[in-house]
C-alpha positions in Angstrom: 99.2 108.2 110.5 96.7 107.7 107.6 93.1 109.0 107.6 91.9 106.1 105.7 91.8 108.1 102.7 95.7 107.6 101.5 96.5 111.3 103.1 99.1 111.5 105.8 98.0 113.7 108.3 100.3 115.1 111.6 99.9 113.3 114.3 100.4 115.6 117.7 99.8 114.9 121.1 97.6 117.4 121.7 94.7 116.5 119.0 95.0 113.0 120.9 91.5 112.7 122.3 93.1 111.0 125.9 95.1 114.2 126.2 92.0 116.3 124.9 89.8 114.6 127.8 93.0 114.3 130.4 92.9 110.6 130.1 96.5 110.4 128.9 98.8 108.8 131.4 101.9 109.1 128.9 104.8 111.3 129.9 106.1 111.4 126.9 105.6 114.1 124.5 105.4 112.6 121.5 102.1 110.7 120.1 101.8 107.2 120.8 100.1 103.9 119.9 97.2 104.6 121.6 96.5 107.9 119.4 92.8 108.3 118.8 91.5 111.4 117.4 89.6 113.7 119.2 86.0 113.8 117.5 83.1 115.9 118.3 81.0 112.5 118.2 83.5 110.7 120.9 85.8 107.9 120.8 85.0 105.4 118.5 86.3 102.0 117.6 88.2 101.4 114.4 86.7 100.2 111.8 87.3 96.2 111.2 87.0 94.4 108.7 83.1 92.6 107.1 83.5 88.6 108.2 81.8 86.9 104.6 81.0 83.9 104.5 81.9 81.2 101.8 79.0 79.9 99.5 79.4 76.0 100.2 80.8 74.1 97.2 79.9 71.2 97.5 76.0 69.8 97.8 76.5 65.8 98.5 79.0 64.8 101.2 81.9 62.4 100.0 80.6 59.4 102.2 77.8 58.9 104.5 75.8 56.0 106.0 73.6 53.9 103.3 70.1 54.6 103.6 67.6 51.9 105.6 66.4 50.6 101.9 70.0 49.9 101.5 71.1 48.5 104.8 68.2 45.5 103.9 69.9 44.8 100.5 73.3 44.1 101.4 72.6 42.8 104.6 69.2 40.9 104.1 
């Protein structure tokens, strides 16, 4: 697995912070897809990714209801 840094680092079972903390209910020896390293600080959640939002493009909508002043004109 990568570190987040580009480095591969070895992957065991027994740096697997379920198995550190005998939460690991997997027989198997070998590390799994639940691997989390085991940190002095705890389990923590992977980092995601930042949600930005999109600067609006547009200022006037394409169609919208003619204004009262308007309404009297076409209608009047």
């Amino acid at each position: 697995m990568a570190n987040g840094r580009g480095a591969a680092t070895k992957v065991t079972c027994e740096a697997c912070f379920f198995k550190q903390n005998m939460l690991c209910a997997v027989t198997d020896a070998r590390p799994c897809a639940t691997f989390r390293p085991n940190r002095p600080e705890g389990l923590r959640p992977p980092s995601q990714l930042r949600f930005n939002f999109r600067t609006e493009r547009r200022l006037q909508s394409a169609w919208s209801f003619p204004s009262p002043a308007e309404q009297v004109v076409m209608h009047g």
